[in-house]
NUGU-782497 format. One record per atom (N, C-alpha, C): chain; residue in one letter; x, y, z. Coordinates in steps of 0.1 Angstrom, whole numbers. Example, Ala and Ser with C-alpha at 12.3 -4.5 7.8 and 13.67 -1.06 7.14 Angstrom:
! residues 2
+--------+---------+-------+-------+-------+
: cadena : residuo :     x :     y :     z :
+--------+---------+-------+-------+-------+
:      A :       A :   132 :   -57 :    78 :
:      A :       A :   123 :   -45 :    78 :
:      A :       A :   132 :   -33 :    78 :
:      A :       S :   128 :   -22 :    71 :
:      A :       S :   137 :   -11 :    71 :
:      A :       S :   129 :     0 :    79 :
+--------+---------+-------+-------+-------+
This chain:
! residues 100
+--------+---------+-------+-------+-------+
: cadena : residuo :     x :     y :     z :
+--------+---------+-------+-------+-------+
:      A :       X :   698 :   955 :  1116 :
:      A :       X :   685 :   960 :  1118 :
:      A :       X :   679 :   966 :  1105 :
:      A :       X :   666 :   962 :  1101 :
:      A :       X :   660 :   960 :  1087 :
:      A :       X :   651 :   978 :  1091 :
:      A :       X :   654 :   992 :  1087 :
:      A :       X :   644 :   999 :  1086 :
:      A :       X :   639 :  1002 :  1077 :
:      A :       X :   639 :   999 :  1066 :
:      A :       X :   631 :   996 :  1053 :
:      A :       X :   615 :  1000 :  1063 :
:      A :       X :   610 :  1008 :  1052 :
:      A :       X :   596 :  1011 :  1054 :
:      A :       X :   586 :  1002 :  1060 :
:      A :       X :   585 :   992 :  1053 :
:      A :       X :   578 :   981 :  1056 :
:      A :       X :   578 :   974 :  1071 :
:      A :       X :   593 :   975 :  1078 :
:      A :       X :   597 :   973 :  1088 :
:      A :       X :   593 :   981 :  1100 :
:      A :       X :   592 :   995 :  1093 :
:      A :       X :   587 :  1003 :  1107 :
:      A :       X :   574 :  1002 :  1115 :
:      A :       X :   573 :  1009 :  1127 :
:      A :       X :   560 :  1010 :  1132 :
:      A :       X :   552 :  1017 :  1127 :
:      A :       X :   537 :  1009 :  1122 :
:      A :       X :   529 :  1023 :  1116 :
:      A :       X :   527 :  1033 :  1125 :
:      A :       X :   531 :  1047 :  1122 :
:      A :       X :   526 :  1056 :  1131 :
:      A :       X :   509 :  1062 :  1134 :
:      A :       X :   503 :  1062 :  1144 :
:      A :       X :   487 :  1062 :  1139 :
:      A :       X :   489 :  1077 :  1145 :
:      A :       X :   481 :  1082 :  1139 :
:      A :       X :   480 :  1100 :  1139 :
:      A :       X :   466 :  1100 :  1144 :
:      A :       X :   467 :  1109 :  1158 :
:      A :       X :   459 :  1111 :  1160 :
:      A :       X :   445 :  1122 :  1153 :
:      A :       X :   435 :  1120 :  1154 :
:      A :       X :   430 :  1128 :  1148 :
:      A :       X :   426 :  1147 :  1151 :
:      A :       X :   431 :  1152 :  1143 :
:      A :       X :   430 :  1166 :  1143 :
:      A :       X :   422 :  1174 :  1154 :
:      A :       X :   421 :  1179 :  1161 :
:      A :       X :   410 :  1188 :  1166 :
:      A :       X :   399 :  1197 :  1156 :
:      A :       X :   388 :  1193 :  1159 :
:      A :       X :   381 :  1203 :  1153 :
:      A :       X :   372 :  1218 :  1159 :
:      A :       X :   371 :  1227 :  1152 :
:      A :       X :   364 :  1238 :  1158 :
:      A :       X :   363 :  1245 :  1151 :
:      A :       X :   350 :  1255 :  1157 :
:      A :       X :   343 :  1264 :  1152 :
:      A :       X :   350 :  1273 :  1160 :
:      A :       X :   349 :  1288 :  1148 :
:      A :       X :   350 :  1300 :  1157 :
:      A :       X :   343 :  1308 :  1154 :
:      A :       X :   337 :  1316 :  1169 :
:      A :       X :   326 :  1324 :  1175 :
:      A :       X :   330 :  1332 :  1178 :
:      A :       X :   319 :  1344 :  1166 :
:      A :       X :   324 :  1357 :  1171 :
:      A :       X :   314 :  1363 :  1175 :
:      A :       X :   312 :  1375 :  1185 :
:      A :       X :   300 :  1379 :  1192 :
:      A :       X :   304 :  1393 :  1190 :
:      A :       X :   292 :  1407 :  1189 :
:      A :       X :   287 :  1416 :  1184 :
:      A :       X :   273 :  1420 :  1192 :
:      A :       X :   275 :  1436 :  1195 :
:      A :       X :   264 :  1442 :  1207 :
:      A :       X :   272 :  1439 :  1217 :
:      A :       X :   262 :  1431 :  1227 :
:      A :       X :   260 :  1434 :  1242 :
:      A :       X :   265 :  1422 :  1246 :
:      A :       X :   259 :  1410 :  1239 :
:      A :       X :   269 :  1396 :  1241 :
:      A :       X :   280 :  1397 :  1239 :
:      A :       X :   288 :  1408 :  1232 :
:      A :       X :   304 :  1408 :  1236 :
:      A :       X :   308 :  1410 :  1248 :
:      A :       X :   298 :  1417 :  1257 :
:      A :       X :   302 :  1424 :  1272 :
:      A :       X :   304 :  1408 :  1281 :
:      A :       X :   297 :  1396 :  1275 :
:      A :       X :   295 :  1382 :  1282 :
:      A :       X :   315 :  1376 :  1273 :
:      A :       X :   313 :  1373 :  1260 :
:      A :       X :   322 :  1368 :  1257 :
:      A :       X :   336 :  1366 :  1248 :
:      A :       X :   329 :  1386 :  1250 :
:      A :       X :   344 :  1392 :  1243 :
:      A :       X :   344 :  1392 :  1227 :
:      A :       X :   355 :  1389 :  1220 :
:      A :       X :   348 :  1397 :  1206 :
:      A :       X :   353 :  1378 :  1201 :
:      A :       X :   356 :  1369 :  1207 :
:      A :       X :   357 :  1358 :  1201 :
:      A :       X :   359 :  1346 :  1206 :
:      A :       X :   360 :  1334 :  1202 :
:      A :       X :   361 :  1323 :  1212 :
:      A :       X :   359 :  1312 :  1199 :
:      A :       X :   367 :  1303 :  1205 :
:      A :       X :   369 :  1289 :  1196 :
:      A :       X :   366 :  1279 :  1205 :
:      A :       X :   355 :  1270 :  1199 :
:      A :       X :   348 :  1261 :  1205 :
:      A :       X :   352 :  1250 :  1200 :
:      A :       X :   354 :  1235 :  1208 :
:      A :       X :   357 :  1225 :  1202 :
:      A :       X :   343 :  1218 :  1200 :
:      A :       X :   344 :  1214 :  1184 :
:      A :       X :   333 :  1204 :  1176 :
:      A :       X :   330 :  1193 :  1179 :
:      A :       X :   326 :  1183 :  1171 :
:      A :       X :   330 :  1168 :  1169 :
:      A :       X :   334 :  1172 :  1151 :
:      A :       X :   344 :  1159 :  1147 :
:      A :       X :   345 :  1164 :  1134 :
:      A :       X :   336 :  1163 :  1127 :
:      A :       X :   322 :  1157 :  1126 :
:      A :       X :   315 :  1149 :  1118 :
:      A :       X :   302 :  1166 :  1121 :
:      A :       X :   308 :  1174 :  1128 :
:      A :       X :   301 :  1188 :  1133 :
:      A :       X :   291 :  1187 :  1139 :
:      A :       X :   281 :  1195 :  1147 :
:      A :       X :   271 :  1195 :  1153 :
:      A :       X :   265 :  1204 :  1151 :
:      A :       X :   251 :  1203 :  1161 :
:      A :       X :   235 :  1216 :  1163 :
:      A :       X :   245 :  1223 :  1163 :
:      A :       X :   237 :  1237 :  1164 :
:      A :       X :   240 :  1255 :  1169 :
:      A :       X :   237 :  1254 :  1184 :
:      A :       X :   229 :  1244 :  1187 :
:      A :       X :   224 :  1246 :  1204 :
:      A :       X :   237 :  1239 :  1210 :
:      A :       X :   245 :  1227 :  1205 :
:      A :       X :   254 :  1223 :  1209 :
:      A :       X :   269 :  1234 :  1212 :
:      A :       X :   269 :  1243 :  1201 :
:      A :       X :   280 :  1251 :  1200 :
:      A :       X :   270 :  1262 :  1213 :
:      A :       X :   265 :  1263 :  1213 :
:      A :       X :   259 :  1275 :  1223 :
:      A :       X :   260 :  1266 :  1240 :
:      A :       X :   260 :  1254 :  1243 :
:      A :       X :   259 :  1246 :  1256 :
:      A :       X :   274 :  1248 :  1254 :
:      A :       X :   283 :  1247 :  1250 :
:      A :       X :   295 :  1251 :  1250 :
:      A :       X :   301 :  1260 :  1254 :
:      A :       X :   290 :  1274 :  1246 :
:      A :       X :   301 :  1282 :  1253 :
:      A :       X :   291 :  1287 :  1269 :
:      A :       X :   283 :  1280 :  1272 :
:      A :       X :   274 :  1285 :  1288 :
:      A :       X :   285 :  1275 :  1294 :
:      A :       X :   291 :  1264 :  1288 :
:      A :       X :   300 :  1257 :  1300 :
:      A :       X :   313 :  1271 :  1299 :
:      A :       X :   318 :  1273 :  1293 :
:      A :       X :   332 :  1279 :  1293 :
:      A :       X :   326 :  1293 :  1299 :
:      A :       X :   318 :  1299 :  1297 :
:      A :       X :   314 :  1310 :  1304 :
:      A :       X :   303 :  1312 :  1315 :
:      A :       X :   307 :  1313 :  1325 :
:      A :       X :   294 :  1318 :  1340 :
:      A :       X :   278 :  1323 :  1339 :
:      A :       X :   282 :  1331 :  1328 :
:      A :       X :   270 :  1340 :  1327 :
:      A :       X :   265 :  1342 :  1313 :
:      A :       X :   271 :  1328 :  1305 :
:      A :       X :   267 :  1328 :  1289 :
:      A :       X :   251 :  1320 :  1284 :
:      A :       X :   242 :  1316 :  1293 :
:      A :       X :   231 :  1312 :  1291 :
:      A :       X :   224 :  1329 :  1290 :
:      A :       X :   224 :  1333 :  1303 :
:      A :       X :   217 :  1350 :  1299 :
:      A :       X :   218 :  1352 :  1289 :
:      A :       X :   231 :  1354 :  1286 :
:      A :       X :   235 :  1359 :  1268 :
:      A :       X :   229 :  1358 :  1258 :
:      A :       X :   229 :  1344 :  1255 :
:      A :       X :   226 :  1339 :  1247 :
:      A :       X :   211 :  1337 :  1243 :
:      A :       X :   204 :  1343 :  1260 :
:      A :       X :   189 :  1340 :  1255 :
:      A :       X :   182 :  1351 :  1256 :
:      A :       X :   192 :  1358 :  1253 :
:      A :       X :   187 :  1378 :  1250 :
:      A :       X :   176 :  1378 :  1233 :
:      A :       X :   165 :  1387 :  1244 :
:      A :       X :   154 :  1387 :  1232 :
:      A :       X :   160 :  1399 :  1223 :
:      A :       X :   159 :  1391 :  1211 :
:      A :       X :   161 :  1395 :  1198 :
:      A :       X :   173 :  1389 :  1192 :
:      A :       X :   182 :  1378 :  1199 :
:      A :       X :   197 :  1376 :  1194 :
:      A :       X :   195 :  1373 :  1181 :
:      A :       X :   206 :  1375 :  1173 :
:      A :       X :   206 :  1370 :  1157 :
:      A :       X :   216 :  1362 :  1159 :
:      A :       X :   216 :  1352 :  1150 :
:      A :       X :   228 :  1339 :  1147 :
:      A :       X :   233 :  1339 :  1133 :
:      A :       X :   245 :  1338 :  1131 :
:      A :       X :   248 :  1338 :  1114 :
:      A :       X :   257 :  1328 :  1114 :
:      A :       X :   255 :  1317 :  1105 :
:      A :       X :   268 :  1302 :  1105 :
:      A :       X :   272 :  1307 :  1087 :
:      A :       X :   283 :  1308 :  1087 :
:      A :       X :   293 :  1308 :  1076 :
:      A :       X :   288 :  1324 :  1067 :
:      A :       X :   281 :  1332 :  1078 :
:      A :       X :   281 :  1347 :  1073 :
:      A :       X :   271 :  1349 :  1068 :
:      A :       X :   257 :  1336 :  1071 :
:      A :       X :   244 :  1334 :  1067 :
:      A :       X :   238 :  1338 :  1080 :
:      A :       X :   228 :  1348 :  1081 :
:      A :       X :   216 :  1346 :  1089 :
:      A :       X :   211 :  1331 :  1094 :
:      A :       X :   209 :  1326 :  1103 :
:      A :       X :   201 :  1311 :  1102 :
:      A :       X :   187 :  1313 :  1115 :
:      A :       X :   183 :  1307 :  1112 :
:      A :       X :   172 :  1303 :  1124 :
:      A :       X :   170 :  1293 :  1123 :
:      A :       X :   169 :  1288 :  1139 :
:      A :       X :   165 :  1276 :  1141 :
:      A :       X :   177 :  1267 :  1147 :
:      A :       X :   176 :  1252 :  1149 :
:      A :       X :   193 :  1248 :  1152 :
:      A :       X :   196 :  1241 :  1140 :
:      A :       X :   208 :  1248 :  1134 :
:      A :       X :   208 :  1240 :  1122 :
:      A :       X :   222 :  1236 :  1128 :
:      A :       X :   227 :  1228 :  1118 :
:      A :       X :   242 :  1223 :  1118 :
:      A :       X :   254 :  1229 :  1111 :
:      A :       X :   267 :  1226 :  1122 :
:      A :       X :   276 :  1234 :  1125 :
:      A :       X :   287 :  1227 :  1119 :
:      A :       X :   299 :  1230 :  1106 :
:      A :       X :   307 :  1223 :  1103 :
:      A :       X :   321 :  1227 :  1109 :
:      A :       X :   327 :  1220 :  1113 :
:      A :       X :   346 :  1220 :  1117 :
:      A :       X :   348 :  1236 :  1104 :
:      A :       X :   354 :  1244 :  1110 :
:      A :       X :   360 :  1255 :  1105 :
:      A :       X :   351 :  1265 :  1101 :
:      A :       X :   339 :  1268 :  1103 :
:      A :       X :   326 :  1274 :  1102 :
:      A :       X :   326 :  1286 :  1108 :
:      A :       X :   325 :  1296 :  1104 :
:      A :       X :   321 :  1310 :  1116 :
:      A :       X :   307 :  1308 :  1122 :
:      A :       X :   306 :  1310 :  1135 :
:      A :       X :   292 :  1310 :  1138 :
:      A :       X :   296 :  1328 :  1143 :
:      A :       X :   284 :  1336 :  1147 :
:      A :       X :   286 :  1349 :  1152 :
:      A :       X :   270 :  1353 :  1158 :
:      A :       X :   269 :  1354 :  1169 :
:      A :       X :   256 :  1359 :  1173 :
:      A :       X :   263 :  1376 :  1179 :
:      A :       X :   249 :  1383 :  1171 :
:      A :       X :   245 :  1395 :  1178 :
:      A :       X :   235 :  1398 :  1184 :
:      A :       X :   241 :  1413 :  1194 :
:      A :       X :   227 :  1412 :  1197 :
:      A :       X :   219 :  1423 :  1194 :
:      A :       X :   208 :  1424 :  1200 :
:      A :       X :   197 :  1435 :  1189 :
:      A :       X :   208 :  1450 :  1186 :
:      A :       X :   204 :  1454 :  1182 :
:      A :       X :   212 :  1470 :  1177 :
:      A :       X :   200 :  1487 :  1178 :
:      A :       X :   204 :  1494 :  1188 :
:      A :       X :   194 :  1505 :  1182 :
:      A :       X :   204 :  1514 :  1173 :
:      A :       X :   196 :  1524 :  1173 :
:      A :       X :   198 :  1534 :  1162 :
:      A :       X :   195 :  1538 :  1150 :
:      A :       X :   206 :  1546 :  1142 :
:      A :       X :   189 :  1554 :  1132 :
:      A :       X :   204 :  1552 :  1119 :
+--------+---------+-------+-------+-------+
C-alpha cells in the first residue's frame, strides 16, 4: 500500500467559523448581559445584520437595541449608520448614560 503523500486523500478543511464579539454597556446589558458572540459570514456583514442576530438569540433584544440614544462602536470606533462588520471585530452598543 503506496502512502506517499501524493497517494493520500486530500483532506478538505472545512472552513473556520467566523464572528464578531458584542459587548453591551448601561441598560442594554440588563437585555444581553456584558457579552455575546455572534456568528458572521467570513466575507463580514452590516451592523443591522449583527443586531437581527442578536433579536433572534434574544426575546426581548429589538427593544434594546432601539433604545433612544443607543451608541454603537465597531473596533473601539464610534460609528453611525450601518456600516460593515469584519470576522474578529468588537462591536459594543451602549446605552445613554446620566450623570455629572
Amino acid at each position: 500500500m503506496d502512502m506517499s503523500p501524493a497517494a493520500s486523500p486530500a483532506l478538505s478543511a472545512a472552513p473556520a467559523p467566523a464572528f464578531a464579539e458584542v459587548l453591551f454597556f448601561g441598560r442594554v446589558s440588563d437585555t444581553f448581559g456584558r457579552s455575546a458572540q455572534v456568528s458572521i459570514p467570513r466575507e463580514g456583514c452590516r451592523l443591522s445584520d449583527v443586531m437581527a442576530s442578536l433579536c433572534e438569540l434574544f426575546d426581548t433584544g429589538a427593544t434594546a437595541l432601539t433604545e433612544r440614544g443607543l451608541r454603537t462602536a465597531v473596533a473601539r470606533e464610534i460609528v453611525i449608520g450601518d456600516v460593515w462588520v469584519r470576522p474578529g471585530q468588537e462591536v459594543a452598543f451602549f446605552s445613554p448614560f446620566s450623570g455629572g
